[in-house]
LOMIDREN-311943 format. One record per residue (C-alpha): residue in three letters; z, y, x. Coordinates in steps of 0.02 Angstrom, whole numbers, plus 50000, padded with zeros to 5 digits. Layout:
<mardos>
ALAZYX
...
</mardos>
This chain:
<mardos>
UNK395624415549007
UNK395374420949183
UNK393774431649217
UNK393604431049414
UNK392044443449424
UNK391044452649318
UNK389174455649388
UNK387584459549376
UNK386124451949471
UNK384294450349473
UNK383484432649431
UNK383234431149621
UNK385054432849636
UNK385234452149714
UNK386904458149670
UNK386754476049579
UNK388424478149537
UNK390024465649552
UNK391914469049509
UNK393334456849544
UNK394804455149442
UNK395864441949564
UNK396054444449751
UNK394484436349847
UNK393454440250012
UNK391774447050012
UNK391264430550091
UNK391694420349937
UNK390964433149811
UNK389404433149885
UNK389254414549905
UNK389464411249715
UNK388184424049672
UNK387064417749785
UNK387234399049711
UNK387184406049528
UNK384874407149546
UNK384844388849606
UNK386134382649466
UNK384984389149370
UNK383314380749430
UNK384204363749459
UNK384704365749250
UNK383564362949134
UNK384544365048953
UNK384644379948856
UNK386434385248880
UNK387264400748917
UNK388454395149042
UNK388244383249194
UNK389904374049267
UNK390204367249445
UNK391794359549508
UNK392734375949516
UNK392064389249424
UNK391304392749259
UNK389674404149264
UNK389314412549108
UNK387714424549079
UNK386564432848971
UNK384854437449017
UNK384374455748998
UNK382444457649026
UNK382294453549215
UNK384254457749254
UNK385734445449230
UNK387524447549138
UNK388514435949227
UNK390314432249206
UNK391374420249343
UNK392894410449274
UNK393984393149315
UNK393564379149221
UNK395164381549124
UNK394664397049055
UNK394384397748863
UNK392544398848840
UNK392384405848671
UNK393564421248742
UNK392284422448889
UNK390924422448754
UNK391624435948656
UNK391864445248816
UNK390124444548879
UNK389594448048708
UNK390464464848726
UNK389924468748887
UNK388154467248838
UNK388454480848717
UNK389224491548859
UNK387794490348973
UNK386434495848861
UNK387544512148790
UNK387784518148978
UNK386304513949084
UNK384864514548939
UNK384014501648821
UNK384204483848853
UNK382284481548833
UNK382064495048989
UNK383604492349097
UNK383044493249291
UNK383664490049446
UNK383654509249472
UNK384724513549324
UNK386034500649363
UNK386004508849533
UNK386024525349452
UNK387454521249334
UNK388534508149447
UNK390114519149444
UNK389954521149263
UNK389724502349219
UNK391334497049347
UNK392404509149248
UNK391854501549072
UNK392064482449138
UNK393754489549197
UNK393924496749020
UNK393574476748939
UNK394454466549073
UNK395984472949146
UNK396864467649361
UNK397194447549358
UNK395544443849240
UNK396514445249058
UNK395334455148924
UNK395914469648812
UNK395834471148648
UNK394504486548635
UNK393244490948544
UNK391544499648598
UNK391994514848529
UNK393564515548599
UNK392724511648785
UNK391664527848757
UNK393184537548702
UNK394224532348887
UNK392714535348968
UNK392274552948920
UNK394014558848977
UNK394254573948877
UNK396074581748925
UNK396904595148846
UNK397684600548985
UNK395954604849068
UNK395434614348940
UNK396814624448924
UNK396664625649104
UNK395034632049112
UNK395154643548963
UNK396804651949053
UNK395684654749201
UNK394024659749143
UNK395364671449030
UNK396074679049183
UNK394114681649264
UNK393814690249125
UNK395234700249125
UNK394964703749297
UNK393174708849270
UNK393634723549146
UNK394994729049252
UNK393814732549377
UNK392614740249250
UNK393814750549188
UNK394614755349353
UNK392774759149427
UNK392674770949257
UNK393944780249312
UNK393384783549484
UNK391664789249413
UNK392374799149285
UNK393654808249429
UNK392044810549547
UNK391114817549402
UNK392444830749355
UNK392724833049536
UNK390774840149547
UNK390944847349384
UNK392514860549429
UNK391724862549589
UNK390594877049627
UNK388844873449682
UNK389084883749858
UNK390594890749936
UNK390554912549937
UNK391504923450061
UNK391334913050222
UNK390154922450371
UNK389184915350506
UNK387834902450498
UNK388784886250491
UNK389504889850292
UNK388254879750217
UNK388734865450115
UNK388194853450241
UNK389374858850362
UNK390944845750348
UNK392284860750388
UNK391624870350223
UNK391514857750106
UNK391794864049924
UNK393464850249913
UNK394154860350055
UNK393724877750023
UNK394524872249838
UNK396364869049893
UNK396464886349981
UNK397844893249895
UNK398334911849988
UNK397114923950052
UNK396874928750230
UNK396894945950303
UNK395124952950364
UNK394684951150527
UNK393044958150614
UNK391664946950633
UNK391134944050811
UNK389354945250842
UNK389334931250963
UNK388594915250915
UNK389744903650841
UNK390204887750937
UNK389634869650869
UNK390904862450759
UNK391634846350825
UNK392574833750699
UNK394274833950697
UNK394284849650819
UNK395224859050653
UNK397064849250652
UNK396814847950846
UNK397224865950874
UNK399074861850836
UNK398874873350683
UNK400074861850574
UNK401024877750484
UNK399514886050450
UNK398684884950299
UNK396784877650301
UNK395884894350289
UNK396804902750411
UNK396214888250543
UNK394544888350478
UNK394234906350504
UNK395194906650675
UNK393894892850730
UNK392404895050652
UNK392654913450653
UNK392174916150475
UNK392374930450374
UNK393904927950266
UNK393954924250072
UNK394544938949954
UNK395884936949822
UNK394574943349684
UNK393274930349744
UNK394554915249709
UNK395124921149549
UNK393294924449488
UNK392904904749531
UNK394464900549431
UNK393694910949296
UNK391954902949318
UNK392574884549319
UNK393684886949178
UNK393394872849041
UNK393064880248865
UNK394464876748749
UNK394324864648614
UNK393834870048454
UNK395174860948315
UNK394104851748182
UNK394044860447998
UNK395094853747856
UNK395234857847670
UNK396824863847598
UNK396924848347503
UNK396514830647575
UNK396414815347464
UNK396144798847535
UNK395874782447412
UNK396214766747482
UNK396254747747426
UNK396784734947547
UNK395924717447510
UNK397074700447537
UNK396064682947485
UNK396854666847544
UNK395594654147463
UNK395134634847541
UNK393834625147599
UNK393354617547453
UNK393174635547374
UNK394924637047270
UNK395674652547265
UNK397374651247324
UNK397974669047314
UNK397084687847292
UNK397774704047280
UNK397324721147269
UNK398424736147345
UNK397854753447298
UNK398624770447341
UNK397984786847323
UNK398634799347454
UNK398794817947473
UNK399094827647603
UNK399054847947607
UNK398664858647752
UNK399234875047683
UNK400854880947596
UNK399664892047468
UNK398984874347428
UNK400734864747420
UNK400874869347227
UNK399154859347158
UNK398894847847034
UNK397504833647050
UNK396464827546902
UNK395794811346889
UNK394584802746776
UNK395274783846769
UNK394244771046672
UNK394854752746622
UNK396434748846705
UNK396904731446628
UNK397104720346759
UNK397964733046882
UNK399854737846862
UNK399984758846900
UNK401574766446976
UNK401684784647005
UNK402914793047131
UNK404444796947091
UNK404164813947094
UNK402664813647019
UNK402564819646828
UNK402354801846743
UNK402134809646549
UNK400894821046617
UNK399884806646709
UNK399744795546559
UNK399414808646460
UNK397824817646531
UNK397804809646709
UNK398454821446812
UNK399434824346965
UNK400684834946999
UNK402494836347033
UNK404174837646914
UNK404774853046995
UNK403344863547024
UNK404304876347124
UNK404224866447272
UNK402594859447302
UNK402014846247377
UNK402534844847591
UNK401294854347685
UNK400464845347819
UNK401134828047791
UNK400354812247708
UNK401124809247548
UNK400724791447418
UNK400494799847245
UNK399854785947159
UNK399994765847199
UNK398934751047083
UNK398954730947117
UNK398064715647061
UNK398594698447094
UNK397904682347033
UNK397174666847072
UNK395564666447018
UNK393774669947086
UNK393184684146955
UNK393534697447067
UNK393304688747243
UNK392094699947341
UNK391294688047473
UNK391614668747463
UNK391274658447599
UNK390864638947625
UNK390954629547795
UNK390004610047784
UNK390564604147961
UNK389574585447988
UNK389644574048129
UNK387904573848190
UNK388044560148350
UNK389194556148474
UNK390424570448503
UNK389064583148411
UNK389574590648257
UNK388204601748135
UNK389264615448052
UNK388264625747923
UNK389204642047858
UNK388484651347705
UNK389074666747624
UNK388934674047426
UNK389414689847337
UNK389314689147173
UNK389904707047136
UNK388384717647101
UNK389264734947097
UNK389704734647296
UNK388954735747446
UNK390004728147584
UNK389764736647761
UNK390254728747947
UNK390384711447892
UNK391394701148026
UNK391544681847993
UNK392834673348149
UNK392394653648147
UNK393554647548263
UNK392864635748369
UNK394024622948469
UNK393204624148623
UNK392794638048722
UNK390864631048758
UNK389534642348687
UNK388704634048532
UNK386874630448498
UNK386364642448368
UNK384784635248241
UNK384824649448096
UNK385714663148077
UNK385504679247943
UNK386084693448049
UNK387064692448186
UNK388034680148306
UNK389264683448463
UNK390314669348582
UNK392094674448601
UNK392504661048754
UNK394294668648778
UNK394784666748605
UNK393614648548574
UNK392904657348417
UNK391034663148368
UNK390994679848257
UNK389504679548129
UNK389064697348088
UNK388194707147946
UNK388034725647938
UNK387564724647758
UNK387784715647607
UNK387284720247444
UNK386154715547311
UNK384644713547412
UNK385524700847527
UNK386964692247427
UNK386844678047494
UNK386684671447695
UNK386804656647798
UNK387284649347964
UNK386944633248070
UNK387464628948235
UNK387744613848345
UNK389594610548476
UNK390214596548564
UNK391624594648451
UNK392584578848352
UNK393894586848229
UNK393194595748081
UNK394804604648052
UNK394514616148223
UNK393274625748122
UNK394504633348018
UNK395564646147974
UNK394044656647949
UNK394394676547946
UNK393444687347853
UNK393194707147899
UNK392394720747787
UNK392264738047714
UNK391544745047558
UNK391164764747490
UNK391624757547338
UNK393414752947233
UNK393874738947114
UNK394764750947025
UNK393704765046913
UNK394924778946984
UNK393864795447023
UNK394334812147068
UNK393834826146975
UNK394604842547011
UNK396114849847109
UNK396944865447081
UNK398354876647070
UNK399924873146936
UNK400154891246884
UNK398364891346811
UNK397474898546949
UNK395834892747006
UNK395064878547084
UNK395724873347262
UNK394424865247424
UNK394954849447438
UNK394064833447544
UNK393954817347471
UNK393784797847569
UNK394024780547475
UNK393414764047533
UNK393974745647553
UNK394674737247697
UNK395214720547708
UNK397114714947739
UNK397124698247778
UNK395694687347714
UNK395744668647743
UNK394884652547708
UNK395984639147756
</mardos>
């Protein structure tokens, strides 16, 4: 088959669009679209296709428009059939309904429709093998390349953006300390032109005078007007700036005393150091949950460690007692240091050799427990992801949380759904929370609280997206108050028998890493 043209045309024979496939004048073109309305009076069958003696002419009606196809004689008809079929299923899909297709949306849409006949029929008049989805696929033109393109530079914007916060910051923070240390009028200078809004006496000059002057008398003439730069123009370059300012200005000169006192006065406070027990404790389990889509739990583990630091050497030699409940699924290991007959005996902490003590002012891991299995029982939030292609190049994701443990409270819930794209998405329901991460492509679902009252939570949003994989790995941050472990502590104090020692207690969860893949 040879397809010379592929047009469209009003029943009065107005050419909308027209694209040729074989090399031909304008002349010629127009001339066999112009024929094509009185073939079509002078012919009274019903046919699809009208012949003269050297083309073919093969169209479908579409409301008051025409489909038209021009071929030789010796193209194969039934190909041309199949082709014009397919082409009426282009037209519709780009400029609108085939029952309300104008001559203004063909008009509208002309670049559009010669790119899809391009798509169907390629140079010489030979038709491709394509399919209408395929057509919409080339014609949307998604690149990668672009994409990454864009999000590198809208990354760099951004990045250029907080530099300049940051850097304008800094400035406001200098100009701020800068009228901070300064003080609020300048003492010692005479004569009438040492106020502040003089430009010889500011308080930034009067500030870097570092040696006092010797006192000169005061002349009771009027001083003269100060003139800008007059001050380096008196060749005064191995003088210091108060010894020119005085010499010009004839000011009274600044006393030793009277620059050490505004030291004094601008002196910052010092910092007060923050006030710790002689005996910290800090309780810690690390969460790590690799579980997918479909809700399996692939792998979860606990890590717990109890740590101990002391602040004092009078509270180096102490012994920590603990209350531990039900231990069963968690393996304990002491340190090595640590008394292990003592610890499984009445639960408490303290070392072999007791004539050392623990080291003072360093963090030391008394006590380490771990869980690892694969199943859900002790799985602390579970989540499930349902993306769904909604339309064309539209997905519907909906996101939905649970925590079926009743005994914590989870705090600064932080749920990263990657996103594959860095465009925002349309957000329908949400409980809590919801922020658009466009340098990282990824929208970050968050929850301050969950607990009983709220153990379960949901999310829907609409992107422009195709692959249902993009939405995943999902990462899940969160802390709790609260332990798996029933590990509590009850009392610390000295080894010889003394009394009780001040000690300050922390323990929480944290997540490690926490997937669903």
């Amino acid at each position: 088959m040879v397809v010379l043209s592929a047009a469209i045309t009003t029943k009065s024979g107005k050419a909308l669009i027209s694209r040729q496939f074989v090399e031909m004048t304008r002349i010629r073109i127009e001339g066999l679209l112009a024929a094509f309305p009185k073939l079509m009076g002078s012919d009274s069958k019903q046919h699809t296709y009208v012949e003269t003696e050297a083309v073919r002419y093969i169209y479908q009606p579409m409301e008051s428009l025409y489909l038209l196809l021009i071929t030789n004689r010796a193209s194969n008809i039934v190909e041309d059939l199949e082709t014009l079929r397919l082409l009426s299923k282009v037209v519709p899909d780009i400029a609108g309904q085939a029952n309300n297709l104008s001559e203004e949306k063909i008009t509208d849409k002309c670049f559009e429709l010669i790119f899809a006949f391009d798509e169907v029929i390629t140079a010489g008049g030979y038709r491709e093998p394509i399919t209408l989805q395929q057509i919409r696929t080339n014609l949307e033109m998604e690149s990668h390349e672009e994409k990454l393109h864009l999000m590198i530079k809208s990354s760099k914007m951004e990045s250029a953006k907080d530099q300049a916060r940051d850097a304008a910051k800094v400035i406001r923070e200098r100009q701020r300390e800068q009228s901070r240390v300064a003080p609020p009028a300048v003492t010692g200078f005479g004569g009438g032109s040492g106020s502040m809004d003089d430009p010889l006496t500011s308080p930034s000059e009067a500030m870097i005078v570092d040696t006092p002057v010797v006192s000169r008398p005061v002349a009771n003439t009027r001083a003269p007007p100060v003139k800008g730069m007059s001050l380096m123009a008196k060749g005064a370059k191995n003088k210091s700036l108060e010894e020119a300012l005085v010499k010009e200005d004839k000011l009274a000169p600044i006393m030793a005393t009277s620059s050490r006192t505004t030291a004094t006065e601008v002196a910052a406070p010092p910092v007060q150091a923050a006030v710790q027990h002689p005996v910290m404790l800090q309780i810690v389990e690390r969460v790590s949950a690799k579980m997918t889509r479909d809700g399996m739990v692939d792998s979860f583990e606990i890590k717990g460690s109890l740590t101990l630091t002391t602040t004092t050497e009078e509270a180096s030699s102490c012994s920590v007692q603990l209350s531990v409940g039900s231990l069963d699924q968690f393996t304990i290991v002491t340190h090595p240091k640590i008394n292990k007959q003592m610890y499984d005996k009445s639960s408490a902490l303290q070392l072999k050799d007791t004539s050392k003590g623990f080291p003072c002012a360093r963090p030391l891991g008394v006590l380490r427990w771990t869980h690892s299995s694969n199943s859900d029982d002790l799985i602390p939030l579970k989540i499930n992801c349902w993306p769904e292609e909604e339309s064309r190049g539209q997905m519907n994701v909906s996101i939905d949380y649970s925590m079926d443990q009743d005994s914590l409270s989870l705090h600064d819930v932080r749920i990263h759904i990657p996103l594959g794209t860095s465009d925002a998405p349309t957000i329908l329901s949400v409980d809590g929370n919801h922020k658009h991460n466009s340098q990282t492509g990824e929208l970050i679902w968050e929850v301050d609280l969950i607990d009983r009252s709220n153990s379960s939570g949901s999310l829907e949003f609409n992107i422009a997206q195709r692959n249902p994989d993009a939405f995943f790995p999902i990462s899940v941050q969160f802390s709790s108050q609260q332990l798996f472990a029933s590990i509590e502590v009850v009392a610390v104090k000295h080894v010889d028998g003394g009394g009780p020692i001040m000690y300050g207690l922390s323990k929480g969860i944290v997540t490690d890493e926490y997937v669903i893949e």
